[in-house]
C-alpha positions as a Python dict, from the first residue, in 0.01 Angstrom:
ca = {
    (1, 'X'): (0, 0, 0),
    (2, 'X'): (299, 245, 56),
    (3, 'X'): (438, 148, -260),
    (4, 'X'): (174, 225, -396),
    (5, 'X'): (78, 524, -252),
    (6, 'X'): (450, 666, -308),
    (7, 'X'): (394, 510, -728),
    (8, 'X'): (124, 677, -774),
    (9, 'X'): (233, 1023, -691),
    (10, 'X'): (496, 982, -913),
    (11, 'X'): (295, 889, -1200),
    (12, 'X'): (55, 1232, -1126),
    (13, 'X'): (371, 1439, -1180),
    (14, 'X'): (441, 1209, -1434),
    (15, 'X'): (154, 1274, -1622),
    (16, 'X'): (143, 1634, -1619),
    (17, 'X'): (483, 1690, -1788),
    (18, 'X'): (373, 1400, -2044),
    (19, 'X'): (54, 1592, -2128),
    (20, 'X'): (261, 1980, -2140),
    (21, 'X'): (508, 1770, -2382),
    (22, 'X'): (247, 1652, -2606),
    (23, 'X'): (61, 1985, -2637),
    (24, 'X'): (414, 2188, -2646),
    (25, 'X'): (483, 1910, -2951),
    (26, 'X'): (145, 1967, -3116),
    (27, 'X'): (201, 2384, -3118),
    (28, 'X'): (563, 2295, -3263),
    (29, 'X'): (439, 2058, -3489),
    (30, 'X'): (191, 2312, -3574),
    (31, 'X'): (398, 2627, -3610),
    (32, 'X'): (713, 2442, -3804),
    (33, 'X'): (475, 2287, -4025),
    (34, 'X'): (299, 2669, -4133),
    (35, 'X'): (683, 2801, -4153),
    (36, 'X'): (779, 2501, -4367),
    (37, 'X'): (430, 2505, -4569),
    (38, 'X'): (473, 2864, -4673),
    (39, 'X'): (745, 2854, -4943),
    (40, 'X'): (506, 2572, -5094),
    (41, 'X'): (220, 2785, -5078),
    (42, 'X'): (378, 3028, -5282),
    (43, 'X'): (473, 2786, -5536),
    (44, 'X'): (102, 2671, -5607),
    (45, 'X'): (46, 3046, -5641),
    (46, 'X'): (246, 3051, -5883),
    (47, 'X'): (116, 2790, -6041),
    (48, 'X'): (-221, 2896, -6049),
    (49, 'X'): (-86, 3237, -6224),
    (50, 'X'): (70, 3062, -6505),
    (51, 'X'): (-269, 2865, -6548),
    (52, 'X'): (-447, 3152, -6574),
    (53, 'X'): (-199, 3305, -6840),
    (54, 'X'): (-45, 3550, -6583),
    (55, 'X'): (305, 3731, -6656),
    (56, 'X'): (517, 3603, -6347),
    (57, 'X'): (749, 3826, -6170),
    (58, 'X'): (984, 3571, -5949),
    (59, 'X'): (1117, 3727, -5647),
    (60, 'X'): (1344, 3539, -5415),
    (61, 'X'): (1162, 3377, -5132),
    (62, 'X'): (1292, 3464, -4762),
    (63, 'X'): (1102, 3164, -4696),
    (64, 'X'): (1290, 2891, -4877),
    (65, 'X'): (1629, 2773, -4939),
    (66, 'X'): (1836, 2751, -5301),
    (67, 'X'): (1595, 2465, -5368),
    (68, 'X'): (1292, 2636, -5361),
    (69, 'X'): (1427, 2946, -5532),
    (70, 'X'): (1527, 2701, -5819),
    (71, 'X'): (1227, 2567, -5840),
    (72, 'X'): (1061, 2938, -5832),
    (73, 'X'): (1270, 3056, -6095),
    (74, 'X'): (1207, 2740, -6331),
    (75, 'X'): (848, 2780, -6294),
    (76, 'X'): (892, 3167, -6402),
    (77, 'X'): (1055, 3069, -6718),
    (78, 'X'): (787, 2796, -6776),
    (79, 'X'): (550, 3075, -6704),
    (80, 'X'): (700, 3259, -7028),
    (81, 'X'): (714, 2956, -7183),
    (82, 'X'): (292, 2906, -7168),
    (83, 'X'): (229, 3236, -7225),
    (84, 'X'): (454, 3229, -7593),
    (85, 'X'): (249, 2864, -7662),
    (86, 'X'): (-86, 3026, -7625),
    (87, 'X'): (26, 3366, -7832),
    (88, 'X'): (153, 3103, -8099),
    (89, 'X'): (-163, 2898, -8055),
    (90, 'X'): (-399, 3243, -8093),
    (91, 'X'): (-218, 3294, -8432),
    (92, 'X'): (-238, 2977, -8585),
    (93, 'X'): (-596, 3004, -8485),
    (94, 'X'): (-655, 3305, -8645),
    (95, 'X'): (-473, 3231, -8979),
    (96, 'X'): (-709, 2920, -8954),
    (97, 'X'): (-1013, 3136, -8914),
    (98, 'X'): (-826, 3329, -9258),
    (99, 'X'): (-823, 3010, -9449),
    (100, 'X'): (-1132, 2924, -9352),
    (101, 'X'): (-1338, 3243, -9472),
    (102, 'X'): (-1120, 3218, -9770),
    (103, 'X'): (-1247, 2890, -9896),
    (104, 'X'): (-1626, 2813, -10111),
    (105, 'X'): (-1665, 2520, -9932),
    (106, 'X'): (-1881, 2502, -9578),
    (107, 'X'): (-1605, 2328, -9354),
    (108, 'X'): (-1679, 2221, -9025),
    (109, 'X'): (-1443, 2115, -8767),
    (110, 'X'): (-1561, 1891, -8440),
    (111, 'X'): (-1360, 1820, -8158),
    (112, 'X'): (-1347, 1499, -7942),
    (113, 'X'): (-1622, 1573, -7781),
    (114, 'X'): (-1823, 1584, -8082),
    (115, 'X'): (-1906, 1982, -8034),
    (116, 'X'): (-1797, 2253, -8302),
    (117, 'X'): (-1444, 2390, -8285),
    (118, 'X'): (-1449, 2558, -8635),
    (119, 'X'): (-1630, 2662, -8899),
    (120, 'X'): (-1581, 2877, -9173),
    (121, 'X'): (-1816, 3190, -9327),
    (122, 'X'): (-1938, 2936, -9643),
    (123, 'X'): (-2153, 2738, -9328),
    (124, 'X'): (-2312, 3053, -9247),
    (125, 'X'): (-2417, 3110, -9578),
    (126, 'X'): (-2521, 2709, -9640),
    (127, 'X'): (-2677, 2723, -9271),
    (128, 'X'): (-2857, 3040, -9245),
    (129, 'X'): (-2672, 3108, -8893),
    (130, 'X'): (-2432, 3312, -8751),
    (131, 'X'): (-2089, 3055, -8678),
    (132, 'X'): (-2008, 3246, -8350),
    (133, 'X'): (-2377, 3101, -8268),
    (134, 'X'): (-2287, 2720, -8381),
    (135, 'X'): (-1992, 2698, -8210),
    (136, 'X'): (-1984, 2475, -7900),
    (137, 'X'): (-2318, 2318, -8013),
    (138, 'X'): (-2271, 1925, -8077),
    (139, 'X'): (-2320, 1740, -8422),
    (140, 'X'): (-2696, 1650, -8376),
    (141, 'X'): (-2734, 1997, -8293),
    (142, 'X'): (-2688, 2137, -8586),
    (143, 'X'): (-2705, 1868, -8825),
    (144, 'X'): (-3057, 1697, -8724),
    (145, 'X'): (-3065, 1337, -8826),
    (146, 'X'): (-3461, 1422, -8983),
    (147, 'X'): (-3258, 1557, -9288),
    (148, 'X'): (-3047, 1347, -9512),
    (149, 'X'): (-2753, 1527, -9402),
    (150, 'X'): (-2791, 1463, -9074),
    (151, 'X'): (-2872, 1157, -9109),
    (152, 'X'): (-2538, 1106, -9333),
    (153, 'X'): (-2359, 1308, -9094),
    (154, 'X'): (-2460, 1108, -8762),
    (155, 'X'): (-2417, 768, -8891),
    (156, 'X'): (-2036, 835, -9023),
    (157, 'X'): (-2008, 976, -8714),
    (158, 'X'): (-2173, 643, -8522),
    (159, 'X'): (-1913, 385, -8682),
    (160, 'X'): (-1646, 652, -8689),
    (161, 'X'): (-1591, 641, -9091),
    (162, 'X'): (-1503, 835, -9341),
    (163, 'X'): (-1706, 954, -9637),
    (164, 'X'): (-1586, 1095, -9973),
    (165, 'X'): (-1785, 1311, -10236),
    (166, 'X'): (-2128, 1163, -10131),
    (167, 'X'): (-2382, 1365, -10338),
    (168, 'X'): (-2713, 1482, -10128),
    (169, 'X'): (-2976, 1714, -10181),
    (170, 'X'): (-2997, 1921, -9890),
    (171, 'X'): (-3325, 2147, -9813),
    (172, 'X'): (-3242, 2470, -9704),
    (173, 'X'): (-3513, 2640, -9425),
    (174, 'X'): (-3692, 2856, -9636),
    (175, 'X'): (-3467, 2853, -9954),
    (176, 'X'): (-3425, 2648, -10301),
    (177, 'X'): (-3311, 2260, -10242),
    (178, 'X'): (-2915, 2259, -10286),
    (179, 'X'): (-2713, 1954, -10481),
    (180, 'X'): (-2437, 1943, -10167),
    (181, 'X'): (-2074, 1709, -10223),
    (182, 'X'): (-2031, 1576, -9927),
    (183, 'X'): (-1686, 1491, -9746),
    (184, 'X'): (-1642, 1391, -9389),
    (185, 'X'): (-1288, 1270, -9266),
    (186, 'X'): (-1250, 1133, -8947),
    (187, 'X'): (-945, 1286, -8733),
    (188, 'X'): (-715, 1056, -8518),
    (189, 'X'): (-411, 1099, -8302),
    (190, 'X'): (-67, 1026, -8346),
    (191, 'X'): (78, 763, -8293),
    (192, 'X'): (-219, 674, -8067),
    (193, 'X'): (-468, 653, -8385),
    (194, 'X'): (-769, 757, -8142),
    (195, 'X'): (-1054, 939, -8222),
    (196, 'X'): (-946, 1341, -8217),
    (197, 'X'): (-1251, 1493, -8390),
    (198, 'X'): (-1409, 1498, -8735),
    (199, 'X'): (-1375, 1736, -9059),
    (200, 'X'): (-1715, 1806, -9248),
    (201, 'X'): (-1645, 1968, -9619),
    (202, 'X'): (-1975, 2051, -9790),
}
């Protein structure tokens, strides 16, 4: 009984420095962890602003050591990097658009996910609508499968083949039947040969 009388006192005092070294532990835990956390932080901002296009100005962080200010200054240059891809991208876009308005025939250019990319000002005139309206809109959105063209359209599109200079008559809304040539070419990847899009050339 004296033992344990003299144990158990020892384990109170015991137990009280345990517990103040476990919550001392958890505020350093805490603390190191938002000191450590911060250079990293900065990072994914950075991140974010070359996502969103950003120009990145890379200032040396106080936070981190040579590691982290490589890895800053890396992610500035691929920052300038993305923004030069996108300006190139933009370009070749709009000499697309050029090539595109330049051209008699009504081209139409889906994406994977079977919704217009492209189109140039020949569909307007073959469509009746504006292309700035079409685009975004999906296959069986503007091609109905209740006209033959659709109906053409939809079912190369359903066993992903190609057609070449199919002749339809197509019935414009409130204008004189047209005698369309009809060309669709399915798109694939390289190497990869998957599915990428289709090209319709009316």
């Amino acid at each position: 009984v004296l033992m344990r009388d003299d144990v158990l006192a020892g384990l109170d005092g015991l137990l009280v420095v345990s517990m103040t070294a476990i919550l001392a532990s958890l505020v350093l835990a805490f603390v190191v962890s938002r000191i450590m956390s911060r250079p990293l932080e900065h990072i994914g901002n950075l991140v974010d602003r070359i996502s969103r296009g950003e120009a990145l100005i890379v200032q040396e962080s106080r936070d981190g050591g040579k590691e982290i200010q490589a890895v800053e200054s890396k992610l500035g240059l691929l920052g300038e990097q993305y923004r030069g891809a996108q300006a190139d991208v933009d370009d070749l876009r709009q000499h697309v658009d050029g090539l595109l308005d330049r051209m008699e025939e009504a081209v139409f250019l889906f994406g994977k996910d079977d919704k217009l990319v492209m189109a140039g000002s020949a569909a307007e005139r073959l469509l009746g609508r504006g292309r700035w309206e079409l685009m975004g809109l999906s296959v069986e959105s503007i091609f109905s499968t209740t006209t033959d063209l659709g109906g053409l359209i939809q079912g190369a599109l359903a066993v992903r083949r190609s057609i070449k200079d199919h002749s339809i008559e197509f019935h414009p809304e409130g204008r004189d039947p047209l005698q369309l040539l009809v060309n669709i070419e399915m798109q694939e990847g390289f190497p990869s040969r998957e599915y990428v899009g289709m090209l319709v050339r009316l």
